[in-house]
N, CA, C and O atoms as a Tripos MOL2 file, in Angstrom:
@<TRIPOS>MOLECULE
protein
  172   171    43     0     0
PROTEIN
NO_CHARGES

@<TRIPOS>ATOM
      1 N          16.9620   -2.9110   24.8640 N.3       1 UNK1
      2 CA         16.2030   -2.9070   23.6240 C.3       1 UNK1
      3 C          15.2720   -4.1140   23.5720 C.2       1 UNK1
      4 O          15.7580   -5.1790   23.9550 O.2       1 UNK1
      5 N          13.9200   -4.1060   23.1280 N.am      2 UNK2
      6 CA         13.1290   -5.1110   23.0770 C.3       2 UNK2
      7 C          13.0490   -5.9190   22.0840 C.2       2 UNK2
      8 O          13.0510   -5.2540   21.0480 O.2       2 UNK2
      9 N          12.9790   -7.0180   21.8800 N.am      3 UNK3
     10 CA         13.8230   -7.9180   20.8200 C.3       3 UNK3
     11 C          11.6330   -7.7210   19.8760 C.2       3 UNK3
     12 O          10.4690   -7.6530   20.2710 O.2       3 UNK3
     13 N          12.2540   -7.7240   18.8260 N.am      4 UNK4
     14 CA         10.9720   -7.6620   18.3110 C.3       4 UNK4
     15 C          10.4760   -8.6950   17.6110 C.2       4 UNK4
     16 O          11.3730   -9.2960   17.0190 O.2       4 UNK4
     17 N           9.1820   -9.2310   17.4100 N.am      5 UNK5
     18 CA          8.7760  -10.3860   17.0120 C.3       5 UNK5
     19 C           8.2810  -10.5310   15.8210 C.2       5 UNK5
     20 O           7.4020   -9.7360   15.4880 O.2       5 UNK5
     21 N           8.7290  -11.6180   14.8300 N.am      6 UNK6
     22 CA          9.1870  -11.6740   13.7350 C.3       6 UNK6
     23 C           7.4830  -11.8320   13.5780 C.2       6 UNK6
     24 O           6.7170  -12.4630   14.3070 O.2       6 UNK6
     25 N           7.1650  -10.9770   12.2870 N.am      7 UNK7
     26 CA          6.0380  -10.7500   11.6440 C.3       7 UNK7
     27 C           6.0250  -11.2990   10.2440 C.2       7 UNK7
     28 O           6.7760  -11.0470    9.3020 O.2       7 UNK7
     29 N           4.6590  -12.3720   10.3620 N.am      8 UNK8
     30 CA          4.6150  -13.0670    8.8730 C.3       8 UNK8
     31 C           4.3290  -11.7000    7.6290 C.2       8 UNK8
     32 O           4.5690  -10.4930    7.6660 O.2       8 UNK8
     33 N           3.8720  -12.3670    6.8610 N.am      9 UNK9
     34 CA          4.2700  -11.4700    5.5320 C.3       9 UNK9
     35 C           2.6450  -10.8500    5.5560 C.2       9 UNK9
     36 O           2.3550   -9.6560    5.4920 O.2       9 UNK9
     37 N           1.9230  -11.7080    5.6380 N.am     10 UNK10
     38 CA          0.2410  -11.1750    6.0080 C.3      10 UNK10
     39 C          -0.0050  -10.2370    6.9760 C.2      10 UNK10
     40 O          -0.9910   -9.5010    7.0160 O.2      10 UNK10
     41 N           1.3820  -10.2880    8.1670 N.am     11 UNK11
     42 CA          0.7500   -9.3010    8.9380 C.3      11 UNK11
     43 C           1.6780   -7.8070    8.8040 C.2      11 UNK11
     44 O           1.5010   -6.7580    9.4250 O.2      11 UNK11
     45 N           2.8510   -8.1760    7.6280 N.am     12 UNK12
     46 CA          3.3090   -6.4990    7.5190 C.3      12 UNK12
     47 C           2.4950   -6.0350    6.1760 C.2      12 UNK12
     48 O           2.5280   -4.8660    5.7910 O.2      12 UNK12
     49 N           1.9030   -6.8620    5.6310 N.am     13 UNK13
     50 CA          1.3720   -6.5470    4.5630 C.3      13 UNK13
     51 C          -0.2230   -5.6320    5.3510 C.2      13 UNK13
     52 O          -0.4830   -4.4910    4.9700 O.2      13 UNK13
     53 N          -0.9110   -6.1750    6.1720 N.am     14 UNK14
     54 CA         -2.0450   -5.4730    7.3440 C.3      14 UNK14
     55 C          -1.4490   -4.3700    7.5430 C.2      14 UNK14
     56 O          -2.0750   -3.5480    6.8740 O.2      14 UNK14
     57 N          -0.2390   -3.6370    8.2990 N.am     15 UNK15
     58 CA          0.1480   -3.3170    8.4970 C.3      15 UNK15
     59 C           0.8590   -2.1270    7.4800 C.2      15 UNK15
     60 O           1.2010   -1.0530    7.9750 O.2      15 UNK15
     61 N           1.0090   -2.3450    6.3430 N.am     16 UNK16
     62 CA          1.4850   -1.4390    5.2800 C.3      16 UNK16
     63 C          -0.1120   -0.5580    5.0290 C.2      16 UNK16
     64 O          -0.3360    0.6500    4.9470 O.2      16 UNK16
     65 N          -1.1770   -1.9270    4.9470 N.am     17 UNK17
     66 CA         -2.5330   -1.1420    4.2990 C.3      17 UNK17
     67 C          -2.9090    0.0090    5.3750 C.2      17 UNK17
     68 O          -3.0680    1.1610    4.9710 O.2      17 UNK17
     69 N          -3.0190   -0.2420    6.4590 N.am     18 UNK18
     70 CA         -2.7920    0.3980    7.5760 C.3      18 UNK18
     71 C          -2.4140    1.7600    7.5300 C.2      18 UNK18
     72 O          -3.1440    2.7460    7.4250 O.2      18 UNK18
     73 N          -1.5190    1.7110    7.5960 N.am     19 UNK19
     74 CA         -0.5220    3.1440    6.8240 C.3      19 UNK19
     75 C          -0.7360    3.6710    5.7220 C.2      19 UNK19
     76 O          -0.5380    4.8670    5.5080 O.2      19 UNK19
     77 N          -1.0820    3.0130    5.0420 N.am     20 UNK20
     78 CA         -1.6270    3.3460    3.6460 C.3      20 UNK20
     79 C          -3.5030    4.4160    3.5550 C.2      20 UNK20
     80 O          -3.9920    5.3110    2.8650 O.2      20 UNK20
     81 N          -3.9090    3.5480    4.7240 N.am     21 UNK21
     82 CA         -4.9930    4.1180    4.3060 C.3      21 UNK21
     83 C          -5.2640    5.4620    5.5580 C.2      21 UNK21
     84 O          -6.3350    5.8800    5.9990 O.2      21 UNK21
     85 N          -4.2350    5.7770    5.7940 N.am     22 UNK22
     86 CA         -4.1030    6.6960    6.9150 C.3      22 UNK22
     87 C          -3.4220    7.8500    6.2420 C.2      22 UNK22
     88 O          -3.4630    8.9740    6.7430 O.2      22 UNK22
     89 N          -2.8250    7.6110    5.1670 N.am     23 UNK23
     90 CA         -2.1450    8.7600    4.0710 C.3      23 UNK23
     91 C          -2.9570    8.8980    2.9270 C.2      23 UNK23
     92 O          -2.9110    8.0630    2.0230 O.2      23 UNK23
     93 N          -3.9760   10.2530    2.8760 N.am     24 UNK24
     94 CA         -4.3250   10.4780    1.9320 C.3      24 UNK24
     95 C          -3.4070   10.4740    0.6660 C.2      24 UNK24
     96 O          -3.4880    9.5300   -0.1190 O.2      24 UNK24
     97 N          -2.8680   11.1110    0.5310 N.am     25 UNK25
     98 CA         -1.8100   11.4990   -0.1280 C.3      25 UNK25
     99 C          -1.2440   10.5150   -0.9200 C.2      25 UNK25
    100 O          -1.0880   10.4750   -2.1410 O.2      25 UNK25
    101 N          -0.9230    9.6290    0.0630 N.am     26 UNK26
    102 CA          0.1700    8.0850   -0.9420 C.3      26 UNK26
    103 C          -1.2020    7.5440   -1.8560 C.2      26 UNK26
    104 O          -1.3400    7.5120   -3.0780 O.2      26 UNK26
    105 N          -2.3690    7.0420   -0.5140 N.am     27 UNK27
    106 CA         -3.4320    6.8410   -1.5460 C.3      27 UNK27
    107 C          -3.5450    7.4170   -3.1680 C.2      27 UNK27
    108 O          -3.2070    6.8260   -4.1940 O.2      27 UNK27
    109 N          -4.0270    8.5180   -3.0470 N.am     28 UNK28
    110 CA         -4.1730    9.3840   -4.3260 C.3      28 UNK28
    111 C          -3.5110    9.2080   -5.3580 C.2      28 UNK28
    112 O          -3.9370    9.3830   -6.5000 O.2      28 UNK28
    113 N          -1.5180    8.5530   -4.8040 N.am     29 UNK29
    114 CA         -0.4280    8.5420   -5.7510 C.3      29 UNK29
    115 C          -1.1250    7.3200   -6.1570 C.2      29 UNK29
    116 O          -1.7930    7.4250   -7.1850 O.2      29 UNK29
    117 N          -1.1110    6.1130   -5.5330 N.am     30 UNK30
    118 CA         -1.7720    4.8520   -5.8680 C.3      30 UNK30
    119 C          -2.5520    4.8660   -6.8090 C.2      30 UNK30
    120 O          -2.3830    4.3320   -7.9050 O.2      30 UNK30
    121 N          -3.7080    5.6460   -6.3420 N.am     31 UNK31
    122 CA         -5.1840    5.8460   -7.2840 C.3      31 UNK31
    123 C          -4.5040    6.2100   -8.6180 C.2      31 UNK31
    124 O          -4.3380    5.3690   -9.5010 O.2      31 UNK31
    125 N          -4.2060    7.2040   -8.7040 N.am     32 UNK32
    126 CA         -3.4280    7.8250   -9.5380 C.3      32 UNK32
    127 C          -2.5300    6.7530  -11.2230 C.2      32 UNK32
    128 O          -2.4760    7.0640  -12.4130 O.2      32 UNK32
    129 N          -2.1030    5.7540  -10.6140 N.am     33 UNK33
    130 CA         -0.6790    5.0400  -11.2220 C.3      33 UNK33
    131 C          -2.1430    4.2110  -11.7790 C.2      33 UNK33
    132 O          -2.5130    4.3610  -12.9430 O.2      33 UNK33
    133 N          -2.8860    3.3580  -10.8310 N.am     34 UNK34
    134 CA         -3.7190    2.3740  -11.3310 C.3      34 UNK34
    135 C          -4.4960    2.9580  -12.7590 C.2      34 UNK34
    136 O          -4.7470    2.4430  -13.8490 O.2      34 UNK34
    137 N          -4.6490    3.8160  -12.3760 N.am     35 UNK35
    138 CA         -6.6280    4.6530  -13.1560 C.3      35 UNK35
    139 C          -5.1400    4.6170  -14.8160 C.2      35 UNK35
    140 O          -5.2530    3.7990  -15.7290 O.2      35 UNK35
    141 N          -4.2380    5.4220  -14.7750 N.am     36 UNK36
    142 CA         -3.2700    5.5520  -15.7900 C.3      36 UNK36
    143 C          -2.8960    4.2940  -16.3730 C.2      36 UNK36
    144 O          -3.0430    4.1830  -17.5910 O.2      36 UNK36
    145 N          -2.3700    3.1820  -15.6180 N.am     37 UNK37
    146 CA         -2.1000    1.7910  -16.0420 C.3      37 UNK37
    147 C          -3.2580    0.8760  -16.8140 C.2      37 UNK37
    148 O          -2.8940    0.0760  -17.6760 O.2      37 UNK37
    149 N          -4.8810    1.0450  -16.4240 N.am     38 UNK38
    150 CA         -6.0830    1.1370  -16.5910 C.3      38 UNK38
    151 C          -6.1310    1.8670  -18.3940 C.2      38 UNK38
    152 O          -6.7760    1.3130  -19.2850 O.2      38 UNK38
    153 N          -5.7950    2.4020  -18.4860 N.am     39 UNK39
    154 CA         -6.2450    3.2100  -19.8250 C.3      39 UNK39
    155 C          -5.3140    3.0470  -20.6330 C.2      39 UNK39
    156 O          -5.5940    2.9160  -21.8250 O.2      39 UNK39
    157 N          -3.9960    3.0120  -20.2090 N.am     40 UNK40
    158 CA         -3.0610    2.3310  -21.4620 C.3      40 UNK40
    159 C          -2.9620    1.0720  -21.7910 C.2      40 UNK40
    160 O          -2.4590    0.7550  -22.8690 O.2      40 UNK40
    161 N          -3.5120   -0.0100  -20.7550 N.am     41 UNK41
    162 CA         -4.0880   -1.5420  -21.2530 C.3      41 UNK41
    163 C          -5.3760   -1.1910  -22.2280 C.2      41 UNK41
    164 O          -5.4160   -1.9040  -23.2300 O.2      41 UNK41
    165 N          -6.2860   -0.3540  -22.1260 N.am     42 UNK42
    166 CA         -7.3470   -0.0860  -22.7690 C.3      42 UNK42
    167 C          -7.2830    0.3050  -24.1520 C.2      42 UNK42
    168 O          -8.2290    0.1490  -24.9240 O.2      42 UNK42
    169 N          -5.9720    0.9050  -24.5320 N.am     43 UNK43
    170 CA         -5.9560    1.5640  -25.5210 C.3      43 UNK43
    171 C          -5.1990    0.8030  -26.5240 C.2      43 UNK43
    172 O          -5.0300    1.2660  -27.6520 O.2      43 UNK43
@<TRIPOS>BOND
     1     1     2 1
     2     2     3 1
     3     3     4 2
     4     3     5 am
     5     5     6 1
     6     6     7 1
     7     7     8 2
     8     7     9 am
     9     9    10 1
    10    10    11 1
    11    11    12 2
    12    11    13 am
    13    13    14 1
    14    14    15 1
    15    15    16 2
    16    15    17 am
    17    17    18 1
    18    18    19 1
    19    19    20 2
    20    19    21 am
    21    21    22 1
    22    22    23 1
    23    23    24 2
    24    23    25 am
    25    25    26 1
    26    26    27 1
    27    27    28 2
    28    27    29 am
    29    29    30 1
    30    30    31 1
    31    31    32 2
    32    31    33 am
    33    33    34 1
    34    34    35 1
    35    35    36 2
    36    35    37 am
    37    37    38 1
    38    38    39 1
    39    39    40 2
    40    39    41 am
    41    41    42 1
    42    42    43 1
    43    43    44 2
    44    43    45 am
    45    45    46 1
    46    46    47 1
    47    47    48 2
    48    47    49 am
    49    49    50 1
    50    50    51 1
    51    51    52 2
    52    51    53 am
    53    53    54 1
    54    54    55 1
    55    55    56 2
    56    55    57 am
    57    57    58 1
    58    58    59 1
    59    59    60 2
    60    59    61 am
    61    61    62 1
    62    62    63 1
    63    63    64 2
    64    63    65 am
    65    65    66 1
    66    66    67 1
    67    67    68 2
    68    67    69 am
    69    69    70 1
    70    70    71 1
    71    71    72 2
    72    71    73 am
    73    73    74 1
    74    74    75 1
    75    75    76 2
    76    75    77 am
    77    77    78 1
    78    78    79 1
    79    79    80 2
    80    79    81 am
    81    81    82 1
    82    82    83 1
    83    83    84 2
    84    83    85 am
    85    85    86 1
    86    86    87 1
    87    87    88 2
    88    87    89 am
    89    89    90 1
    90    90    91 1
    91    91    92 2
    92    91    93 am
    93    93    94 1
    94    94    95 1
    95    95    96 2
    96    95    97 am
    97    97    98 1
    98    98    99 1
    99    99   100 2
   100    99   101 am
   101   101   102 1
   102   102   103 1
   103   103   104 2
   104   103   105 am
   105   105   106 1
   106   106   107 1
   107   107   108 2
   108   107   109 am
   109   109   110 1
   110   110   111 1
   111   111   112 2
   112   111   113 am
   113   113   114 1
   114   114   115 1
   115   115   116 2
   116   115   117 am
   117   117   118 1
   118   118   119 1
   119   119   120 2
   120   119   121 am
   121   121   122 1
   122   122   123 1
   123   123   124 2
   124   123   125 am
   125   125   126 1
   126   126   127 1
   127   127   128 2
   128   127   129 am
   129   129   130 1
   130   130   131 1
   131   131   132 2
   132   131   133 am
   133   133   134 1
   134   134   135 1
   135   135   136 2
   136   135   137 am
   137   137   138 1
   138   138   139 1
   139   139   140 2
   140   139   141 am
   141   141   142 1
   142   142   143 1
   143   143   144 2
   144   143   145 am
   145   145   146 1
   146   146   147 1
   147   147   148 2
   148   147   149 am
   149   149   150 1
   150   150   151 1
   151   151   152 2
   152   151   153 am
   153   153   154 1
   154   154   155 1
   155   155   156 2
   156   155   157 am
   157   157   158 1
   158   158   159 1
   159   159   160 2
   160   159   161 am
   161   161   162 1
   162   162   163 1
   163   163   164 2
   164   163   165 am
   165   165   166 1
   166   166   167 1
   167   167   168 2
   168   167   169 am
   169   169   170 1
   170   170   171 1
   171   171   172 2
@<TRIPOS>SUBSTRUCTURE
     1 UNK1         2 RESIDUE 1 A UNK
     2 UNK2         6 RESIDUE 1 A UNK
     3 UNK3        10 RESIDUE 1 A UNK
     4 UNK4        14 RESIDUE 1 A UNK
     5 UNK5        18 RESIDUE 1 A UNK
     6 UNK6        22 RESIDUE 1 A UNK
     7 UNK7        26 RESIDUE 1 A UNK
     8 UNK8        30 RESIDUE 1 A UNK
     9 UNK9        34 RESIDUE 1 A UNK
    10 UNK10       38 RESIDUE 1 A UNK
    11 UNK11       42 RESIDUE 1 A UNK
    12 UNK12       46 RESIDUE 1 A UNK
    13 UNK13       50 RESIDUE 1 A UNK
    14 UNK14       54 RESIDUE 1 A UNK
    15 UNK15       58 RESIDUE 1 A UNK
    16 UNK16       62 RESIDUE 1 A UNK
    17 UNK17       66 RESIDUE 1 A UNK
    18 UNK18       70 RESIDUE 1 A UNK
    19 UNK19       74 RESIDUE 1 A UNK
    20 UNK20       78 RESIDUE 1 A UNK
    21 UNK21       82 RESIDUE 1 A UNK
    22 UNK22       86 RESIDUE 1 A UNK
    23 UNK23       90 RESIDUE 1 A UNK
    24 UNK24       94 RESIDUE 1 A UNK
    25 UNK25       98 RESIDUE 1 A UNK
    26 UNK26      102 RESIDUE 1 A UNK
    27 UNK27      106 RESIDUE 1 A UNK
    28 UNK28      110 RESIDUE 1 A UNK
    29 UNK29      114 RESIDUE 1 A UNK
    30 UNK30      118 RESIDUE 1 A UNK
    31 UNK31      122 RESIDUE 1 A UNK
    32 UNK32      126 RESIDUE 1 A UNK
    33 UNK33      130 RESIDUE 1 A UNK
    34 UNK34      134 RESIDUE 1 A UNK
    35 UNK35      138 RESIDUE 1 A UNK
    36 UNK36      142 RESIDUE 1 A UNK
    37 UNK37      146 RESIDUE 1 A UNK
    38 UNK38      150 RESIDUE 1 A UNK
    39 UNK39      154 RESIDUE 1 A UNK
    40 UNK40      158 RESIDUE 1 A UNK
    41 UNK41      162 RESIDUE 1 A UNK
    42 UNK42      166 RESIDUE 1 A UNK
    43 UNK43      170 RESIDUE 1 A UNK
């Protein structure tokens, strides 16, 4: 097994966006929560 090398927080965080922006889908959920969170501060 290959011992794996410990990754700062900047680079799983690269790494999450990464993934993130490779899933439409999660995106959309994202988009989604913000645009909603957005309008009930508004209101």
């Amino acid at each position: 097994m290959k011992k794996r090398r410990k990754l700062s927080f900047e680079d799983l965080v690269l790494e999450n966006k990464n993934e993130l922006l490779k899933d439409m889908k999660a995106l959309e959920r994202i988009e989604s929560k913000l645009e909603k969170r957005h309008l009930e501060k508004a209101e």
